[in-house]
C-alpha positions in Angstrom: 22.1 -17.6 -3.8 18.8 -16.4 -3.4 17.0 -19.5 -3.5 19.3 -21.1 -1.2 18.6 -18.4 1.9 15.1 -19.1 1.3 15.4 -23.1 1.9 18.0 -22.1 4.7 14.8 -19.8 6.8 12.6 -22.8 5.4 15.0 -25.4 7.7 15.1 -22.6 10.2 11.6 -22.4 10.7 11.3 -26.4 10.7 11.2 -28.3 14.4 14.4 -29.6 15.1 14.4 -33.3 16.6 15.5 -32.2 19.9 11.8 -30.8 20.3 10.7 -33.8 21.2 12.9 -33.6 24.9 11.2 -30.6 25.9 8.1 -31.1 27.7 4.3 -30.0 26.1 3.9 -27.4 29.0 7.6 -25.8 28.5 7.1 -26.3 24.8 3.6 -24.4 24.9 4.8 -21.8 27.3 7.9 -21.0 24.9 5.6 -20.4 21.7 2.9 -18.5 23.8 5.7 -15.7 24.8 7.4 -15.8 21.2 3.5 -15.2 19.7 2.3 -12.4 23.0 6.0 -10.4 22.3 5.5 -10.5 18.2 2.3 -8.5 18.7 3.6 -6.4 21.3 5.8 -5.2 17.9 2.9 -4.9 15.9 1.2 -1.6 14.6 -1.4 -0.2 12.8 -2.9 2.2 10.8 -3.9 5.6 12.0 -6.2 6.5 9.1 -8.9 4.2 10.4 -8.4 5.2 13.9 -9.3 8.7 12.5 -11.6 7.5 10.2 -13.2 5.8 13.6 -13.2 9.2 15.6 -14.5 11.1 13.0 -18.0 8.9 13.2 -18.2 9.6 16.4 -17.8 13.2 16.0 -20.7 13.0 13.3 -22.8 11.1 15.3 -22.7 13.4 18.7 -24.0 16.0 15.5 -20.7 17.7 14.4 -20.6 18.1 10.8 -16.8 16.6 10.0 -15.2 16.6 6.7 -13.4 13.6 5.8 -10.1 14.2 4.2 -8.4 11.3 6.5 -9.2 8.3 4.8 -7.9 6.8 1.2 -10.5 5.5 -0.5 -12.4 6.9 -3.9 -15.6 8.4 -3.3 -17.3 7.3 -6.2 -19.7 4.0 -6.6 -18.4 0.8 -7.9 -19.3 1.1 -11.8 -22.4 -0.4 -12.5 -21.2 -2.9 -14.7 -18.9 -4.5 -12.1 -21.7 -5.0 -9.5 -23.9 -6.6 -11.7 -21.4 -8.6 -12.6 -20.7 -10.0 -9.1 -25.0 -10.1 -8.7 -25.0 -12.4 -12.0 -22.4 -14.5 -10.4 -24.2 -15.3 -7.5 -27.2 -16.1 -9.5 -25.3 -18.3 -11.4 -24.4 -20.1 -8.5 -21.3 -19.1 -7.7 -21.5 -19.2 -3.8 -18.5 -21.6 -3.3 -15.0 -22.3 -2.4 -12.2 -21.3 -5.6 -8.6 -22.1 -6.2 -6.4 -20.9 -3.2 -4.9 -18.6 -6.4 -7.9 -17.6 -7.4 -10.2 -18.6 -10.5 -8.2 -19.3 -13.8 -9.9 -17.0 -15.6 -9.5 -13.8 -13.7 -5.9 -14.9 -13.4 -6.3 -14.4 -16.8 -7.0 -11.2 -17.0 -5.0 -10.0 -15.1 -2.3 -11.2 -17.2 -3.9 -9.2 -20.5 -4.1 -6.3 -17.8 -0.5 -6.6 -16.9 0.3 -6.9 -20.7 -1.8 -4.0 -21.8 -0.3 -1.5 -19.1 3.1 -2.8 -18.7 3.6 -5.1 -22.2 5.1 -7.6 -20.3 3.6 -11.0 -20.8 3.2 -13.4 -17.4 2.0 -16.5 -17.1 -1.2 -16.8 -14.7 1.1 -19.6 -12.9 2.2 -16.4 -11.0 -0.6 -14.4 -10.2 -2.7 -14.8 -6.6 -6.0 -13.2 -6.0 -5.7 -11.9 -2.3 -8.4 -9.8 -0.3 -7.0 -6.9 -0.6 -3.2 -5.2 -0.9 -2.5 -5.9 2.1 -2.2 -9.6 1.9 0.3 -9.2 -0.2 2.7 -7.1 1.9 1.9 -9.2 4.9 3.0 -12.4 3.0 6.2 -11.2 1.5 7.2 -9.5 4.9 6.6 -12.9 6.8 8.4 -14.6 4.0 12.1 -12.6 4.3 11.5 -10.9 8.0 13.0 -12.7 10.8 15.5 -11.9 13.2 19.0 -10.7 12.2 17.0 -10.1 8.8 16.6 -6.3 7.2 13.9 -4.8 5.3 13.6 -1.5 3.6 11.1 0.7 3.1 9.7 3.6 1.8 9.5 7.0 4.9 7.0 8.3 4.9 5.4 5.5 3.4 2.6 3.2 4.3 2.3 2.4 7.9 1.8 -1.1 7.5 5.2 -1.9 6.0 7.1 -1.2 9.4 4.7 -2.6 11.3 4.8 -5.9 9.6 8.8 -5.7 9.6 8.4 -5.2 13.5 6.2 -8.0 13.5 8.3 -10.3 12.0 11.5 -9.6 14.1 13.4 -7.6 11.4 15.1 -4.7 11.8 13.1 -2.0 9.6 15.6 0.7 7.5 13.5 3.3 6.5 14.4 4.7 2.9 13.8 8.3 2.9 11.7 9.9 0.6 12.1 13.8 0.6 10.0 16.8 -0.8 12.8 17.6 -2.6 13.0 15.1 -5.1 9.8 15.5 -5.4 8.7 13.0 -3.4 10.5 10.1 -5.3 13.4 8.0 -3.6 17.1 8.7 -4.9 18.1 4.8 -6.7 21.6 5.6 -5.2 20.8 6.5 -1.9 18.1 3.8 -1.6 21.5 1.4 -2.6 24.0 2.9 0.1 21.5 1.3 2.8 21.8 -2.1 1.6 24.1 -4.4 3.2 24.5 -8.5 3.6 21.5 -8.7 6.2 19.2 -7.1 4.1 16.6 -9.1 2.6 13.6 -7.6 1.0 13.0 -4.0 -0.4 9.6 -2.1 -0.7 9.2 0.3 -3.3 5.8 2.5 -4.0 5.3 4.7 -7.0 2.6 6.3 -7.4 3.1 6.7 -3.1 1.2 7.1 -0.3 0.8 9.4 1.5 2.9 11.6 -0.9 1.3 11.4 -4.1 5.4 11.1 -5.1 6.2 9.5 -8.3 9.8 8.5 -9.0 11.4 8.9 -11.7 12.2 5.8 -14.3 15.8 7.1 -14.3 16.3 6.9 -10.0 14.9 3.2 -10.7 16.9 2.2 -13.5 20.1 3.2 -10.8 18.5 0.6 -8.2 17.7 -1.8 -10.8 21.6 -2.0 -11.8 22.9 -2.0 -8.4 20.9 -4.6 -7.7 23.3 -6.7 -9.6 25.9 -6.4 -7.0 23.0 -7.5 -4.0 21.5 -10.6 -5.5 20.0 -11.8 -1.9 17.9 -8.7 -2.0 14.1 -9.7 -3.4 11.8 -6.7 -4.1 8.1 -5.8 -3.5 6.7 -3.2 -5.3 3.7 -1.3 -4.7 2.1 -0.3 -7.3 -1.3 -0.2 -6.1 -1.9 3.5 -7.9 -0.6 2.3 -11.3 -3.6 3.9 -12.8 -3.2 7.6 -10.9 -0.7 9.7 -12.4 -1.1 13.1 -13.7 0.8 16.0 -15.6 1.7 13.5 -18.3 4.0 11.3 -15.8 3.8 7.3 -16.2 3.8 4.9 -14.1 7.2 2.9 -14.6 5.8 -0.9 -13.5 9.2 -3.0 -11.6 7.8 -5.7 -14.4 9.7 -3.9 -17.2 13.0 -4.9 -15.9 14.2 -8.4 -16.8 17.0 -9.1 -14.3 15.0 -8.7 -11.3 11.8 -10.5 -12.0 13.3 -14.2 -10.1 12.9 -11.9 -7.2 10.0 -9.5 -7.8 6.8 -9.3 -6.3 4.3 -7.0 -7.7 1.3 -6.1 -5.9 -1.7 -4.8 -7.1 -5.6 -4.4 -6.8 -8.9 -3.4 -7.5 -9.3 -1.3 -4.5 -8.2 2.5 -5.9 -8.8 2.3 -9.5 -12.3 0.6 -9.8 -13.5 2.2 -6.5 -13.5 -1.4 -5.0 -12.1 -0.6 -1.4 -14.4 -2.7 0.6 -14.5 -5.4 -1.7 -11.2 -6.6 -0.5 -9.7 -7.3 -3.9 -6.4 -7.8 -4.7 -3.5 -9.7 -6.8 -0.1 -10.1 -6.5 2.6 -11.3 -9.2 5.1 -13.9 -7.7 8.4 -15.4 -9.3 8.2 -18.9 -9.3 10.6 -20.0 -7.0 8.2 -17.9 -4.0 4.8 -18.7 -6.1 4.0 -22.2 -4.1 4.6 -20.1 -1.1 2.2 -17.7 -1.5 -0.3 -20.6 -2.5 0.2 -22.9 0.8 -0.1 -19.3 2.9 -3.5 -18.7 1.0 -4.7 -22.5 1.6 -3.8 -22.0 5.2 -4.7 -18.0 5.7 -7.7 -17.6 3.8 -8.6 -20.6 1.4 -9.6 -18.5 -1.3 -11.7 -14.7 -1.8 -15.4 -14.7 -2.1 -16.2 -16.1 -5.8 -18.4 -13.5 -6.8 -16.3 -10.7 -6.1 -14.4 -12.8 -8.2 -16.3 -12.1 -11.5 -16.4 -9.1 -10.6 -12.7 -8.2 -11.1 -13.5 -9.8 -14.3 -15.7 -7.5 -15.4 -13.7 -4.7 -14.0 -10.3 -4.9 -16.3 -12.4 -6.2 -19.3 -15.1 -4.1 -18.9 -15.6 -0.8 -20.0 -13.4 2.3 -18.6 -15.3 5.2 -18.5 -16.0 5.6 -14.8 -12.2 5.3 -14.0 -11.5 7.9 -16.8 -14.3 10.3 -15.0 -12.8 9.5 -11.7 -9.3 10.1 -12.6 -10.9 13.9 -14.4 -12.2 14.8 -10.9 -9.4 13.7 -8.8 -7.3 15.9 -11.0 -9.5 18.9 -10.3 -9.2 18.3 -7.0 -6.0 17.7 -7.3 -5.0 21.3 -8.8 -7.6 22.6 -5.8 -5.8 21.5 -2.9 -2.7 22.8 -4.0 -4.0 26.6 -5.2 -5.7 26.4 -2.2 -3.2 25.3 0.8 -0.7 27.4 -0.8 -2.5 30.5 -0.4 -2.5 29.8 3.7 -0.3 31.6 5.5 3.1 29.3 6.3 1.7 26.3 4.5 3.5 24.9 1.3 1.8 22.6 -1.0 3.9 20.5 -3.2 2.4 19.1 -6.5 1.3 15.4 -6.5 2.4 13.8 -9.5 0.1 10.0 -8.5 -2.7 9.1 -6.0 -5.1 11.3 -4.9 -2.9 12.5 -1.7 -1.6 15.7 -1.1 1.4 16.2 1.4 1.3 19.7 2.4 4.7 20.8 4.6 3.3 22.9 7.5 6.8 22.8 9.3 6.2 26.8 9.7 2.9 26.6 11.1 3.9 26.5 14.5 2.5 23.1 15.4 3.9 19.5 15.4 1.9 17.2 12.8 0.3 15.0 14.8 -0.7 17.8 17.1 -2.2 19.6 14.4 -3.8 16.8 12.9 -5.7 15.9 15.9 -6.6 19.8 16.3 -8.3 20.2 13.4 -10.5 17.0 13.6 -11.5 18.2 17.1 -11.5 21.5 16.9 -12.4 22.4 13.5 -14.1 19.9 12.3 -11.2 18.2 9.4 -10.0 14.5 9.5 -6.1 14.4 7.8 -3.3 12.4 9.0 -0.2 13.4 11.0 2.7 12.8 9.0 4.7 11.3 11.4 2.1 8.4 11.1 4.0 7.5 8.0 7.3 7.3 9.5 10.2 9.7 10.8 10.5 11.9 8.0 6.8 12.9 8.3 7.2 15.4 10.4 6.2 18.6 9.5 3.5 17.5 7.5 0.3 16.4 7.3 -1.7 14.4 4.7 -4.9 15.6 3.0 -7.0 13.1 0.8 -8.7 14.6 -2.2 -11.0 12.0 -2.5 -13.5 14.3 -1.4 -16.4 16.6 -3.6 -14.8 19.9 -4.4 -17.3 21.6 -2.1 -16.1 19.7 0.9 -12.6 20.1 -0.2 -13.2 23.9 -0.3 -14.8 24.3 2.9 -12.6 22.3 5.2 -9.3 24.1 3.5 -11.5 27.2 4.4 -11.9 25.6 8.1 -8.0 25.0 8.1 -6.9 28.2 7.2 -9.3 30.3 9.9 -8.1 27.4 12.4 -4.6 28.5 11.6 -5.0 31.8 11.4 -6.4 32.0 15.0 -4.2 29.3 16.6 
């Protein structure tokens, strides 16, 4: 059943004889107001519009701490940059395989094995340039209209706004603070019905830092049996980032959804490698050749030296991620001691990431509101929660990806804001 709705949007999407009546003007006029209205639908990210702001701010001479944007704050480990440096040496300044070069499809598949010990055949794996890629092409592939997608609220903001894009209806799935950030597998199944088509899912989670439990999964996972036109993208972008003993549960362990699973991944958080615009993504085989003729046509392939770079980043050694994962749980434990001990504010625990979700429903100020205030007024970039979806209200989100010093003086800034608002 699945694979036939997929060739039924493929003959959707195909230009019916009939075309050929219509004139080039009318025909040209038609797909110029179908384009303008799709990004009229279309959204962004609010963390780089901060993140924009707040270089202004320092420019004009204000001294602004960044706890807006999600990216680590470490270097790229040596070893990885020499690697890329070597690769360019060696020549290695030209086109690749749409998929990527066989060999770091290769380790991604002893990476996938060695944190999930499931065993994949590089046939499935795409290098993208970046996460992103990989959301935007399994949106395009299952959003249309009459078509629903679910997704994680609060969640990413780039999940609805592809949805919108597409001309699917978005159904938010809610995660709440009470289930510690995590979505319930039953609830998550109550919102499915015969026009759904695609289901994101995001453990370790931004903006949360929510883990969910491997128990809540295991409920989707078997009432998925009922739904088998659903296909699922997971997130699992912060595989690596989990603390307090929790572990990551990888979509990849369960068998009878892998004909419709796409995994996506990346370089980006774990190996500090945000602007290198790494990423892969794990396709089953009946959507693999998809993925391929969107890369061919999208971006013909990512640069080949960043290339050997990802090489060098699973293979190599893993000190620098195991000192960065030390400090972000410092920081981690920080944020929370410290936003709890403000006046109204509650801190909930983050379990993955390095994002903390503080509810400041009792502050006396709408997120967004607040968010904006203290970047303005006191000098702190975070995110409205509400930028995340509906059910971000009353909170805002706070990166730890910060030194400890700046962490402690812009909670110090927030707390005299507060205090005197």
């Amino acid at each position: 059943m699945f694979e036939a709705l997929q060739n039924e949007k493929q003959e959707a999407f195909e230009f019916p004889h009939k075309i050929r009546q219509i004139s080039e003007n009318q025909l040209l006029e038609t797909i110029m107001i179908k384009t303008i209205s799709g990004f009229k639908r279309i959204g962004e990210e609010n963390a780089f519009t901060v993140l924009a702001r707040a270089a202004e701010l320092s420019a004009e001479g204000r001294d602004i701490i960044n706890l807006g944007i999600g990216q680590p704050d470490f270097p790229t480990p040596e070893h990885i940059v020499e690697a890329a440096i070597k690769a360019l040496k060696d020549g290695h300044h030209g086109y690749t395989p749409a998929t990527g070069i066989l060999p770091l499809r290769e380790a991604v598949v002893r990476r996938t094995l060695q944190t999930t010990g499931v065993e994949i055949s590089p046939e499935r794996v795409v290098i993208v340039p970046g996460g992103k890629v990989t959301m935007f092409a399994a949106i395009l592939m299952f959003g249309e209209p009459g078509a629903e997608i679910m997704y994680p609220d609060p969640g990413f903001p780039i999940y609805r706004s592809m949805i919108e894009f597409t001309g699917a209806t978005p159904v938010p799935i809610p995660v709440r603070e009470k289930n510690g950030f995590g979505f319930s597998g039953d609830e998550t199944l109550s919102l499915i019905n015969s026009n759904t088509r695609l289901i994101i899912l995001n453990s370790p989670a931004n903006p949360t830092g929510g883990v969910t439990p491997r128990a809540e999964i295991e409920i989707l996972v078997k009432g998925l049996e009922n739904h088998p036109q659903v296909a699922v993208l997971s997130d699992e972008i912060y595989d690596s980032m989990t603390y307090d003993g929790e572990k990551h549960t990888s979509l990849l362990t369960f068998p009878e959804i892998r004909d419709r699973l796409i995994v996506l991944n990346g370089w980006s958080k774990t190996w500090a490698m945000t602007g290198w615009r790494m990423g892969w993504s794990i396709w089953p085989d009946n959507l693999f050749d998809n993925m391929r003729k969107l890369a061919v046509n999208a971006w013909s392939c990512v640069n080949a030296p960043s290339q050997y770079a990802g090489i060098a980043a699973i293979d190599g050694p893993q000190d620098d991620v195991a000192t960065m994962m030390a400090a972000f749980d410092r920081r981690r434990q920080l944020v929370v001691a410290r936003m709890n001990n403000i006046a109204n504010i509650s801190c909930a625990t983050p379990k993955g990431a390095f994002y903390a979700f503080p509810n400041i429903s009792n502050a006396g100020w709408q997120a967004k509101q607040l968010a904006t205030a203290l970047l303005e007024e006191a000098g702190v970039a975070t995110i409205g929660g509400p930028d995340f979806g509906i059910l971000g209200e009353g909170y805002i989100r706070l990166s730890y990806a910060n030194s400890e010093d700046n962490i402690n003086r812009a909670i110090d800034r927030i707390g005299e804001f507060l205090q005197r608002s």
